[in-house]
N, C-alpha and C positions, 0 to 999 in steps of 0.2 A: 793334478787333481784340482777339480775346479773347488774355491773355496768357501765355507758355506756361511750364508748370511741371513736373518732374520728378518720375514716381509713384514712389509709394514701392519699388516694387519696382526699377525703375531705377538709383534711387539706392545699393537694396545691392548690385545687379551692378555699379556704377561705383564702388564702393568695395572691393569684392571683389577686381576687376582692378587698380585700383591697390595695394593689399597683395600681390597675388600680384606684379606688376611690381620692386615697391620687398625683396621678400624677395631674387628671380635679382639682382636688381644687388649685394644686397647680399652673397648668396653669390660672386658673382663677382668679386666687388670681395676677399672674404676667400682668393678660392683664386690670389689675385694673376695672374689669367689679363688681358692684355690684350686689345683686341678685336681685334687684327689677328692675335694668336697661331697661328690656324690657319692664317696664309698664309705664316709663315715670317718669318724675318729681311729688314731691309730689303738695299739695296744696300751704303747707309753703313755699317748693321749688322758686313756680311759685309767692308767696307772696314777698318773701326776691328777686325775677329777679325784679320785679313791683316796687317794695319801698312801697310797701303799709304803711312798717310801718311808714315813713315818709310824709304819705298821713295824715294832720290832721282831725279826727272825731267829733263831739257833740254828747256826750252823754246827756240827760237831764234825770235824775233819780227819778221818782218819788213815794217816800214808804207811803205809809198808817201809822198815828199813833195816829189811833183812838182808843178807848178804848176794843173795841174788838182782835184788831191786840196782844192783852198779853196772851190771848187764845191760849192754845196747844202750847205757845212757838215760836207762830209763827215772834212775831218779834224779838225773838232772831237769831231764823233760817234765818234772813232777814239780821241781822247783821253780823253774820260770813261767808254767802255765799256772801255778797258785797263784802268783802272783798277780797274771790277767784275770783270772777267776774271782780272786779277793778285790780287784779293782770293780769289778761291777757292784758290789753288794752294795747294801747304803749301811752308813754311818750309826744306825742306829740298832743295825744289826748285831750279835751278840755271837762271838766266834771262839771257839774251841780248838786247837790246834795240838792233835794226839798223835805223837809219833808209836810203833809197835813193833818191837822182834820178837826176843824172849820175852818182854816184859811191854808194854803201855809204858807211855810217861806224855804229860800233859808239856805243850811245848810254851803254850799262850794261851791265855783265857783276858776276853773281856770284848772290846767292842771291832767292830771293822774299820777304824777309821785312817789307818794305816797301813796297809796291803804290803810296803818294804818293810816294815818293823816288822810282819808278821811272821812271813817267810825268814827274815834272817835267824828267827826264834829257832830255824829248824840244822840240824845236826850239820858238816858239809861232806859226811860221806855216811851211806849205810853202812851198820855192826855187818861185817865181814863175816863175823862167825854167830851170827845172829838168828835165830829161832822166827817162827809166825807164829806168838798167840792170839788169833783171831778172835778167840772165846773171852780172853781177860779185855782184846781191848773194846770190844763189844759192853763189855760191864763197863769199862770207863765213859765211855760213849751215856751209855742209859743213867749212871750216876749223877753226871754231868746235865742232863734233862727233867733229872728227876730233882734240882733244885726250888727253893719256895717261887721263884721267882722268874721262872721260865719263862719264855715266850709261848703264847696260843700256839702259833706255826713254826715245827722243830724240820733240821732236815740233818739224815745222818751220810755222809758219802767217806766212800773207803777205796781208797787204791792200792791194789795189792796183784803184785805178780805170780805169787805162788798158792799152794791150798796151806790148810790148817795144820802146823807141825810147833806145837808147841814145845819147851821144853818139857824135863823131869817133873818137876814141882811145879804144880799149873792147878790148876780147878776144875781146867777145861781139858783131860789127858785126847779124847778124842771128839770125833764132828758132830756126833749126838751124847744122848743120854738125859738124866736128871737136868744137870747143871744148865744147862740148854733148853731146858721145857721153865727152871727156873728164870732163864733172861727171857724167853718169851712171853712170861705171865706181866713179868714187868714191864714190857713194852704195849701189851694190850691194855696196861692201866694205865699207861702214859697217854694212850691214844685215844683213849673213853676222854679225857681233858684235854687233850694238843692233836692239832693236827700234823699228826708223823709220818713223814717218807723217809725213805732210805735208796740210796743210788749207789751200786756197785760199780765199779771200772777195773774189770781186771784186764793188768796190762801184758799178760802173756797170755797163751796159749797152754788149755790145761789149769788155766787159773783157779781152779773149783771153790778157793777160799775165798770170794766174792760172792757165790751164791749162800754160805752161810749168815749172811746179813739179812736175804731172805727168808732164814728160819727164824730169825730173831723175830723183825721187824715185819710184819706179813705184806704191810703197802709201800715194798720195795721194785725199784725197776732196774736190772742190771744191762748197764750199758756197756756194750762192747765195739772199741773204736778198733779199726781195720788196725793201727799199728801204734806204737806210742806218740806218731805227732797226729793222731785226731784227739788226744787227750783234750785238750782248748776246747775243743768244739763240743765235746760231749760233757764236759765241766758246763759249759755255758748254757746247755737244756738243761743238766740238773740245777742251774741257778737259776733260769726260764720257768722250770715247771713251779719251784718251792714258788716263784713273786706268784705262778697263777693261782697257786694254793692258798697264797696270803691273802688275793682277792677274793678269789672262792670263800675264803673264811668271812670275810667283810660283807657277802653281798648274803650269805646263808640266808639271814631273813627279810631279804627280797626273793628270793626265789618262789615262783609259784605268783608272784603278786601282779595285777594290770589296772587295769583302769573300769570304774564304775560313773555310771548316769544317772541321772533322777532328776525331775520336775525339781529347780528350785523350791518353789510352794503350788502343793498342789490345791489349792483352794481353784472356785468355782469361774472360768473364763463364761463371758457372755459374746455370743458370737451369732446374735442376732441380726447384724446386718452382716455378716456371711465371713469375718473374719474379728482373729483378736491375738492378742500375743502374749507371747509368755516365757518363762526365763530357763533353759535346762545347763544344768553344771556337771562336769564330767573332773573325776577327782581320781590322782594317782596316790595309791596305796603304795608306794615304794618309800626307801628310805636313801638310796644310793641313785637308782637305775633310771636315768631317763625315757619317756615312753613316746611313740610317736603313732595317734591314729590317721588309718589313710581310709580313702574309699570311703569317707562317713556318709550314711544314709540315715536320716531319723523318719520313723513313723510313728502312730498313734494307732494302738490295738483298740476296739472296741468302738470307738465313736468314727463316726465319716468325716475326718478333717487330714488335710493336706499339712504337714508340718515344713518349714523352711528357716533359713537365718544360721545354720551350722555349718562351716568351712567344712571343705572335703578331707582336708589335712590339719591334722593340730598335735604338738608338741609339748607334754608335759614336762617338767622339772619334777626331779623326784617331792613326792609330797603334796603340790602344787592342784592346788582345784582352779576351775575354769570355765564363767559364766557366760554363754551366748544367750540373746535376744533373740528369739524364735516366734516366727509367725504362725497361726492356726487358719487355714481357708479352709470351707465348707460351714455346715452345718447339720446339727442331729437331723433325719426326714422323719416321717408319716404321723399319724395320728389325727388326719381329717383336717377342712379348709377350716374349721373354727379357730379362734383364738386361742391358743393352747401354750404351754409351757412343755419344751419336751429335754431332756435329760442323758446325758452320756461318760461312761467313764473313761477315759482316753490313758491309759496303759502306755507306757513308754519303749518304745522297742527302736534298738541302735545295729545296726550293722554295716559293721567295721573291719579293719585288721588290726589288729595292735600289734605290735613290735618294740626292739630297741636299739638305737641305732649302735649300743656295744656290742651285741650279737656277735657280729662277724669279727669284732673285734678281738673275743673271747675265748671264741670257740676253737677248738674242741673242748678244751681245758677247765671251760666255765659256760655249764650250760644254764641258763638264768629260769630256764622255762616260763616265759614269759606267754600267761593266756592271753590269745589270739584271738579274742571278741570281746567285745566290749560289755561288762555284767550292769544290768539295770538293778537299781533298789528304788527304794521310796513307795508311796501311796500313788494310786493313779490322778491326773487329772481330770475336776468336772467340768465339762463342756455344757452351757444350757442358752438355749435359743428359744424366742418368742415368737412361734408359727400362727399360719392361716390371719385372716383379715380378721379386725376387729368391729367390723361395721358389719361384716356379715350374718352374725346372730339377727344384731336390731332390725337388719332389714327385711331376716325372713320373719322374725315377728310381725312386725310391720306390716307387711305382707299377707300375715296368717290373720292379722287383726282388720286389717281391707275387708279380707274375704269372708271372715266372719261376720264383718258389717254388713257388707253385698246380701251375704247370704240370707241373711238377716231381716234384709229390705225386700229379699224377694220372698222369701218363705210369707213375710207380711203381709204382701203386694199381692201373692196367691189366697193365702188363707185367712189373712183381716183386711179384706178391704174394704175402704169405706161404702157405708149403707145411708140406700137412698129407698124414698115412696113411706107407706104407711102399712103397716103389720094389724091386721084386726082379728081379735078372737073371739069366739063364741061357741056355747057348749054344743055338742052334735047333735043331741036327742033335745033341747031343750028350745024352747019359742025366746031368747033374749034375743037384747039391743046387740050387737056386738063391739067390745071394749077395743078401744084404737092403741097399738105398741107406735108410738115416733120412730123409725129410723134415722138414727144418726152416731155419728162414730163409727167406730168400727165392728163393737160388740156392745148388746143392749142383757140387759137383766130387768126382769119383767116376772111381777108377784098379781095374777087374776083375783078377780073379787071373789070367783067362786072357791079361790085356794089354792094351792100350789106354788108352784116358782119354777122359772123355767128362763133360760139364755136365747141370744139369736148372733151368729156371728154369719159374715160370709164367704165363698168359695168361688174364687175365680176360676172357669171352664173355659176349656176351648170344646167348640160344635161347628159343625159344618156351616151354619148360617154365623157363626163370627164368637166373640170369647162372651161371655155371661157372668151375672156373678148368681151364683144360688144365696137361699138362704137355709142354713143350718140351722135348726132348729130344734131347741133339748125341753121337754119337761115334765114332772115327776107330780103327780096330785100327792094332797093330802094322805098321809097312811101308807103310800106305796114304799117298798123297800126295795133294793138292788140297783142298779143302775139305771140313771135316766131315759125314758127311752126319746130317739134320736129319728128325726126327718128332714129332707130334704123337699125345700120349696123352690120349684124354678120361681123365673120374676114374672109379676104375673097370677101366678099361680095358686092353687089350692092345695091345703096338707092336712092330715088330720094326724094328733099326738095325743094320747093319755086322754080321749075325749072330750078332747079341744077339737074344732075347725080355723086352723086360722090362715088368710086369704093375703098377698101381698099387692098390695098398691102401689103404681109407682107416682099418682099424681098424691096429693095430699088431704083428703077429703075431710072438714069439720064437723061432721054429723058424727054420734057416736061417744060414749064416753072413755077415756084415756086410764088404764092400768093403772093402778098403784103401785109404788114402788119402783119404777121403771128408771135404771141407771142406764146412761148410754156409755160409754168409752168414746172418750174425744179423740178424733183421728189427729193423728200426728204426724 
């Protein structure tokens, strides 16, 4: 067989990949990231943040050693897995060590700090001719819990091969009754103030005196391992479950708790040139439980602005508030191009996920219920912008005072304009001189010898032979009442008013005597 060798080109792709390998480890090795990093802290982890271990427990232990328990070795098996059992507990734990046939007897009482002292406290053979009172050693059990100075977290666990055969003289002659509804009342008032489990292990077949711990203690769970060497292992969930219980009891008043937003101060941003910033703080309500928001979005209810400056991810320590510098883009719209002041309330709205990175850590065991959106408090923020131009009032004023002028100038231009020639009057019926009115200005007032008073202003026309100016002509004799009466004199021309004739001249002629009284209006 021909033997096989690596081309050359192979060899730099398998050299290639191992550099490229040995570079990520060594970055990763440099950003001190472990490889479990992204799954969170362990149990122990989140055990050793808590103090659990410093949390003290009651253990109360109670082993079978009737004369059957020497059967298949089983209370040997009882003896050297206590001992792995008591090795896990911590030091500060408070341990109870009850042996039970005919009678209960306490074997050790006091702390776990020594897992072979404890165990040797215990008998080296079960009473051969030995009873099960499950009933008596039950009461020793709840006596035992029921001291001034218990632990918050009790756990009762009992191993027993056989059911309940007590002796003669007992409390407890059978599996129910009185005496029985008495240790249950007792255990429900233990548990109104401690948190009590109880774990059964019966290590035969037919064991039924394990689930009498059940009738006791109601938040019992009876474990039953396939043969007496899973005893260890089912020892080590009942010491599993009580640490979860311990937490459980620690974190109670975090549960239910997450994380709140709110405008630092919500006083009045000016976002007049189209942006302005501002401060929002996001504050963890826990006392234990770290909180970690992901996917953050912030926006502004009510006002038209863009909000920005909050990480997508942020991680609370319990308790722990947490200020970002946030930007406002846009501005309030409408209300017309005038210079205006326009006003908005900007409402705080976050959407988020909250979570905690012990979750997965905890659960099933310890469900934290951690709300899962982020709760806004506080007042809204005001937003206020200074709209439309401020030259545009003055200008349409401006404007409107132009055209006022204009207007002004022509209405004047039509109906005063300046008066030219000589105005002469004399009575219709009568043989006089006739009295000369001056044209000049733009409006005359004219008082006749004969009496009266009377105006002349004039009237700019357009006529097919070119523009003209008339004269208007008002006047009112002696005596007459109502309104003056009014004619119109082309130039030129003849008119007759209030029995006046009066005739306009445009040249200037001196013959004649002049009106009294005759005010002209000086053109202007």
């Amino acid at each position: 067989m021909k033997p096989f060798t690596w081309s050359p080109r192979a060899t730099t792709a398998l050299w290639r990949g191992a550099a490229v390998t040995t570079v990520l480890l060594v970055a990763l090795s440099a950003a001190g990231v472990p490889a479990t990093a992204a799954e969170g802290p362990s149990r122990e982890e989140v055990y050793r943040e808590l103090g659990v271990a410093e949390q003290s427990v009651d253990y109360v232990i109670l082993v079978d050693t009737s004369g059957s328990m020497k059967a298949k070795g089983r209370y040997d098996t009882v003896r050297s897995t206590l001992r792995t059992f008591l090795g896990g507990l911590n030091r500060s734990d408070h341990v109870a060590l009850v042996t039970f046939d005919d009678r209960p007897e306490a074997r050790y009482i006091g702390s776990a700090d020594d897992p072979a002292a404890i165990v040797a406290r215990l008998p080296e053979e079960p009473d051969a001719n030995g009873g099960t009172d499950i009933g008596a050693a039950l009461d020793q059990a709840l006596r035992e819990l029921e001291r001034d100075d218990a632990a918050r977290v009790a756990s009762v666990v009992m191993l027993t091969d056989g059911k309940h055969q007590p002796p003669r003289r007992t409390t407890y002659p059978k599996s129910s009754g009185p005496p029985w509804k008495t240790l249950r009342k007792r255990a429900d008032a233990l548990a109104e103030r401690t948190e009590l489990a109880g774990y059964a292990l019966p290590l035969a077949s037919g064991a039924s005196g394990a689930d009498r711990l059940g009738d006791v203690i109601g938040n019992t769970v009876v474990l039953r391992p396939g043969s007496i060497q899973d005893l260890g292992r089912y020892l080590q969930r009942a010491g599993d479950s009580t640490r979860a219980r311990s937490a459980a009891k620690l974190l109670a008043s975090d549960k239910g708790k997450g994380v709140t937003a709110s405008w630092k101060r919500a006083d009045v941003r000016d976002v007049t040139d189209g942006s302005a910033t501002a401060s929002i703080t996001f504050r963890s309500s826990t006392t234990h439980v770290p909180l970690t928001v992901s996917d953050t979005r912030v926006s502004a209810v009510g006002a038209p602005v863009d909000v920005s400056g909050v990480p997508r991810r942020l991680t609370l320590k319990p308790g722990e508030s947490r200020t970002y510098s946030v930007r406002l883009e846009g501005k309030p719209g409408g209300g017309g191009p005038f210079r205006h002041t326009e006003e908005a309330s900007a409402t705080l709205r976050v959407s988020a996920q909250v979570s905690s990175p012990w979750q997965k850590a905890l659960a099933p065991d310890v469900d934290l219920k951690v709300p899962t959106a982020v709760a806004t408090t506080g007042d809204p923020l005001n937003v206020r912008a200074e709209l439309g131009s401020a030259l545009l009032l003055p200008a349409i004023l401006l404007v409107l005072a132009v055209a006022l002028v204009l207007g002004a100038l022509r209405w004047r231009s039509v109906n005063r304009p300046a008066l030219t020639g000589v105005l002469t009057a004399a009575p219709v019926f009568a043989n006089a001189i006739p009295e000369r009115i001056p044209l000049t200005g733009r409006r005359v007032t004219f008082r006749p010898h004969g009496g009266g008073h009377g105006t002349v202003h004039g009237r700019r026309r357009r006529t097919a032979q070119g523009p003209r100016v008339d004269l208007m002509i008002r006047y009112v004799p002696d005596g007459a009442t109502g309104r003056p009466d009014r004619v119109v004199c082309a130039p030129g021309a003849r008119a007759v008013v209030g029995g006046l004739s009066f005739t306009h001249r445009l040249d200037s002629p001196t013959a004649g005597p002049s009106l009294a009284g005759v005010r002209p209006e000086s053109p202007r």
